[in-house]
Each structure stands twice: as structure tokens, then as C-alpha cells.
C-alpha positions, 0 to 999 in steps of 0.5 A: 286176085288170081285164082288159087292153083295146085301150089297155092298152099305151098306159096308163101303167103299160105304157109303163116296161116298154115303154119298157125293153123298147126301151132292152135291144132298142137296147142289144143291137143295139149289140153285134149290129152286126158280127155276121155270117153263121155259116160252118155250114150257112148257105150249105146254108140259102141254097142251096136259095133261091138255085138254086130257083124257087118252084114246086121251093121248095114242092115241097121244102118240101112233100114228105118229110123228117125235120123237116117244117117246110115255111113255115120253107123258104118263109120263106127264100126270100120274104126271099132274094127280098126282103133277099139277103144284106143283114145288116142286113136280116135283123139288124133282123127278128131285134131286131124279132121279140124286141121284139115278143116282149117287148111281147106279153109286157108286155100279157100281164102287164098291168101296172097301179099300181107293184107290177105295174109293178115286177114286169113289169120284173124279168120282162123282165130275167129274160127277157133274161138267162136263157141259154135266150133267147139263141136269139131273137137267134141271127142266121139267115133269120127266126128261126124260134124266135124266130117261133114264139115270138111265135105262142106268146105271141100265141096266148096274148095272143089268147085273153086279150082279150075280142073274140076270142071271137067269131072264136076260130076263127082259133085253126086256122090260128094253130096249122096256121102255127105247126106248119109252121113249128117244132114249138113250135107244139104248145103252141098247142092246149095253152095254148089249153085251159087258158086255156080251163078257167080261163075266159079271156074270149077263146077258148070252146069253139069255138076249143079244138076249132080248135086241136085240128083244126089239130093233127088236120091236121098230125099226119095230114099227117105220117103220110100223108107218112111224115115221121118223126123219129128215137129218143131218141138222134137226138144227141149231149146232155149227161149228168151231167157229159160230153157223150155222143155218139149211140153212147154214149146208144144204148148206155147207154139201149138197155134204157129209152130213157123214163129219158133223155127224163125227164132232158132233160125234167128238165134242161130245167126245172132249167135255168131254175129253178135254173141247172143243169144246162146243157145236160144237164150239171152244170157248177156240182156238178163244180166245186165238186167240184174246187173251182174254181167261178167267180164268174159260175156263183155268181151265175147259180144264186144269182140262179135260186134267189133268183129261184125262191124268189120264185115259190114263194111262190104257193103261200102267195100263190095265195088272193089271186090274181084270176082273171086272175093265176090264168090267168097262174099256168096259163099259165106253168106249162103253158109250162114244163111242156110246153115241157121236156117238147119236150126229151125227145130231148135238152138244149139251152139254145134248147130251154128258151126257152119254159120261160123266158118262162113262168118269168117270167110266174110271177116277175111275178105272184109278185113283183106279189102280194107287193108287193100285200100289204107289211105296213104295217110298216117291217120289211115294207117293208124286206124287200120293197124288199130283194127287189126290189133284189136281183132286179132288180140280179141280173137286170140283172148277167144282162142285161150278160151277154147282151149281152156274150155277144151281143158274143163271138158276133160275134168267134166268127163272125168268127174262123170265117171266118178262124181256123177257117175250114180247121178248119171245113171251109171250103176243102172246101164247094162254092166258089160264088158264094153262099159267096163273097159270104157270106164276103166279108159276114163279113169285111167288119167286124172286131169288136172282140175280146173278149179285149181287155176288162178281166179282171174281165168274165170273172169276173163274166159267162160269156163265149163265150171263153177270155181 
């Protein structure tokens, strides 16, 4: 396969995944429209660019402090300047970034001819309704998982295209950015290497030693500063079948705290291969245990597993791989290692986001060399289209998932406002003009609520609330 040029997002084979790309981002806004800003922590977010002039905003973004991600406090600010608190202003960055997200991805892919094309589109709904994903819509100032994401995914995209070779050293500042503003940025240098060691056209040796340096940087800043996180119980994370609060992992890991970070790690990649654990904990096992395992939890670790079989089958499929299908294959198994491997101090579903995309990355080449290679007889072709059938109609089960999950988050926020809103500590946070105008903001639209809808969507989805 020919590698993807200036106009490969306006070839024909692009434009179905693009198309359907738009069509999930269009589809999700519809239920991202009465979603309103969270009660926790975000007037804490806003505060500080609502009160500081930017010469304190880039001193306090600068300075000391245990997560240094000093363009993510920058970040805030410039939008308070630009947006406010205007929500939908900040709702169409959000579906805006996850598109793009999405359209670097498809050039990544390169799809050219209908097996690639089909398989592009079975990675996107993998995408879109893998649970790890539901962070790059999570409405907050920029998203920055959802920035850094992308930079991850441009990185990568850059140093797949032939001209940047000759200004690969636009890979130090690519990665410095995506450092200081979330640590996902450390898988820049990583992926750049080994694109590097299978002979991307579009990063030499140059550009690795950039990103390196970039991360030389960043790494001394931190130091000189004195900015430091803290153990492995920095908190509370999910543990075989509870959750486990900070005291509890301090007690029970004191001795070997490597063995709690092998399991995030574990559990991070688990998440995405097979639909459990979440968030460290085995919620499908204990169910079945007690025998009350729900439809939707069938359906999440069947389709991973189907889902799962299908990539490998590049260990059959790997000699025929091209060169570049090759690159792909080590693009997303560094992704997915690497990007576990940031949750070792505890387990998140935000924390496999990247676990993900590389997972589909894998299911696309899979899919795409086996669809290549049908047999020319007509039981080939049946279990090929059978295949597809069935991936594609399980992620797009998922897909609904997401968006109706999209559509809880809104009533959830909104009952924080009001159901919850003394529970939450609401009447005890500083009153302020900034806390009154976002509250007046949440409550201004009533959503529809979710426990109105038929009974049969809490069977088939997870929802984000009890019916």
C-alpha cells in the first residue's frame, strides 16, 4: 500500500470514513446539548482565571505544584478571555478536538480500496464506543485529554508523511507542548522511536534525538523545581471486586508497592482487550458469581473478545503486512503498551484512552489483511462477511451506548445542581459571583430524563443511572 499523501483525506476511500466520522460527531452533539458545567471543581478551574491577570496566571502555572501542567492552567485562561462561561463555546471545541481526533486517525489508517475502507470504519466505532473514550467528550475548559490525545495521534501522523523529514525538528517543541500540558505527552519520543526503527519516511534520526531532548527538558524542569508526585497510593482505585480506598492499597502494598502498579497496568490493557476489569475491578467475574450478569455486560465482553480475536490474527496475517501496515501494527502496540503502562499508579477508564485508539489501529489492519486475503470460495466469503457483520453491528450497539451515555452525563450534572446539590457541598463553596453564574448556566435547560426511556435500553446499554 502506497503511503498517504497530501490528498489522502480527499480520496475516495477516505471520504465514507470521514463522512461517518461527522455523522457520530453530529450524532453525539444531540445529546451533548443540555449538558452543563459539573458542580466539582469546576468553579476551582475557573476561579483562578476569573480573579488572575495573566502575569500571576503564568506564574502559578509556572511555579511549584504536584502536577505541573503549567499550558493546561494557560489554556484556561486564554478561553475564560475568549469564550466565558458560554457552554457552547466550549461544547463545540470539545466535539471539534474529537473529530479531529477521529480525521487524523482515518489518515493514519489510509484507507484505500473497500477492505481498508471497511476496516477504517469498524475502527471508528471501535473508537466511539470503547468506555476509555468517553473522556475526550467529558465537558471541561479545552479538554486536555482530549489535546493531547490529538498531539499524540499528529505526532504520530507527522512522522508518517514523507516531507517532514526534512523539518523533523518540530518533534521538540511538538513533544515540550504536549509535556506541559498533560503527561500523555510522554509517549511522543516513544512512538516517534519506533516509527523511527521501522523506517517511517517522515522522522530520521534528528527528530528522535528532538523529542529525546524535549523530554531532557522537561524532565530537568521538574527536578529543578522540585515538582514531585506522590507513591503508588496517590488514590483510591479499584482492586479485584471493591474499590479500595488510599489507606487500604498503602496497607496492603506497603511491602511490594511494584505488584499494585503491574495490576493498573494489567487492568489498564485488559480493560480494552476484553471489557474487564473496569476500573480495576471485575465486575463481569463477581456477576457471574452471583449469577446476575446483565445483557449489557454480555455484550461489552463479547464483542471485546470477538473484537480482540480479530487482532490476533496478525500473528497468522503479519508476513503479508506491507511495510507501512507494519509500522501501523508498532504504532498500536506501543500505544497500548505504553499507554497502560501511564496507569500504573492507579485504574481509570480516561486512563486507557489511548490503550484504545491503538487497539483499533491493530482491529483495522487485522480486519483489512483478512478481508485482503478472502479465500475465492464462497464459504470464504461468507465467514468474512460474517465477520464484518457481526463486528460492525457490536460496535455500533456500543456506539448507541455512547451516546446514551452522553445523555445520562447530562441529567447527572443537572440533578448535581439541584438533587444533590447540598450533598455535594454546594451551599458550603464560596458563593461568588463566578459560582452564581454557573449555576444559573446548569439550570437553565432541563434535559430529559433518562429514566423516562423504555426499559429495554437499560438491558441492552450500561447506562450512567439506575432506572
Amino acid at each position: 500500500m502506497p503511503w498517504p499523501t497530501s490528498d489522502s483525506l480527499t480520496r475516495p476511500g477516505a471520504a465514507v470514513p470521514l463522512l461517518w466520522s461527522l455523522a457520530l460527531t453530529v450524532a453525539l452533539a444531540v445529546a451533548y446539548g443540555p449538558q452543563a458545567w459539573p458542580l466539582v471543581d469546576m468553579h476551582a478551574l475557573f476561579a483562578n482565571a476569573d480573579t488572575s491577570d495573566w502575569s500571576r496566571t503564568l506564574a502559578d502555572a509556572f511555579g511549584r505544584g504536584r502536577e505541573y501542567r503549567p499550558l493546561q492552567v494557560v489554556l484556561i485562561k486564554l478561553l475564560y478571555e475568549v469564550g466565558g462561561l458560554h457552554l457552547w463555546f466550549y461544547k463545540t471545541l470539545v466535539l471539534l478536538q474529537f473529530t479531529a481526533i477521529l480525521a487524523v486517525l482515518v489518515w493514519i489508517l489510509g484507507p484505500t480500496g473497500w477492505p481498508r475502507t471497511v476496516a477504517v470504519l469498524v475502527a471508528l466505532g471501535c473508537v466511539a464506543g470503547l468506555p476509555s473514550s468517553q473522556i475526550l467528550l467529558a465537558l471541561y475548559p479545552g479538554n486536555v485529554y482530549s489535546l493531547a490525545t490529538l498531539l499524540v495521534l499528529g505526532a504520530a501522523a507527522l512522522a508518517l508523511h514523507p516531507r517532514m523529514r526534512a523539518i523533523d525538528w518540530a518533534f521538540l517543541p511538538l513533544t515540550l507542548v504536549g509535556l506541559l500540558l498533560l503527561e500523555l505527552g510522554a509517549l511522543v519520543p516513544v512512538i516517534v522511536t519506533v516509527l523511527w526503527l521501522t523506517r517511517a519516511p517522515g522522522v530520521g534520526r534528528r527528530g528522535v534525538g528532538a523529542s529525546w531532548l524535549a523530554l531532557a527538558v522537561y524532565a530537568g524542569i521538574r527536578l529543578w523545581l522540585g515538582n514531585s508526585a506522590d507513591g503508588l497510593q496517590y488514590i483510591e482505585s479499584g482492586l479485584g471486586f471493591t474499590d479500595a480506598s488510599r489507606a487500604e492499597l498503602g496497607e496492603l502494598f506497603a511491602n511490594a508497592p511494584y505488584l499494585f502498579a503491574i495490576y493498573n497496568v494489567a487492568a489498564s490493557t485488559l480493560t480494552v482487550l476484553f471489557s474487564e476489569p473496569r476500573a480495576g475491578k471485575f465486575k463481569f467475574v463477581e456477576s457471574l458469581l452471583h449469577g446476575n450478569t446483565p445483557l449489557w455486560l454480555w455484550v461489552h465482553v463479547i464483542s471485546s473478545t470477538l473484537t480482540t480475536v480479530v487482532v490476533g490474527s496478525l500473528l497468522v496475517t503479519r508476513r503479508r503486512l506491507s511495510s507501512r501496515d507494519g509500522q501501523l501494527v508498532a504504532l498500536g502496540l506501543t500505544l497500548m503498551a505504553c499507554g497502560s503502562a501511564l496507569g500504573f499508579l492507579y485504574t481509570r477508564d480516561r486512563i486507557a484512552v489511548l490503550v484504545g485508539i491503538g487497539y483499533a489501529m491493530l482491529l483495522s489492519v487485522a480486519l483489512a489483511a483478512l478481508l485482503a486475503h478472502v479465500p475465492k470460495r464462497s464459504w470464504g466469503r461468507l465467514v468474512a462477511g460474517a465477520a464484518v457483520v457481526i463486528l460492525a453491528g457490536a460496535w455500533t450497539i456500543r456506539d448507541a451506548e455512547t451516546w446514551l451515555r452522553v445523555r445520562d452525563t447530562a441529567w447527572e450534572t443537572y440533578v448535581e445542581w439541584t438533587d444533590r446539590y447540598e450533598t455535594l457541598g454546594g451551599p458550603g463553596r464560596p458563593q461568588t459571583e463566578l459560582f452564581g453564574r454557573l449555576r444559573s448556566s446548569a439550570l437553565a435547560q432541563v434535559p430529559d430524563d433518562p429514566r423516562d426511556d423504555p426499559s429495554w435500553t437499560y438491558r441492552i446499554f450500561e447506562r450512567e443511572i439506575s432506572r
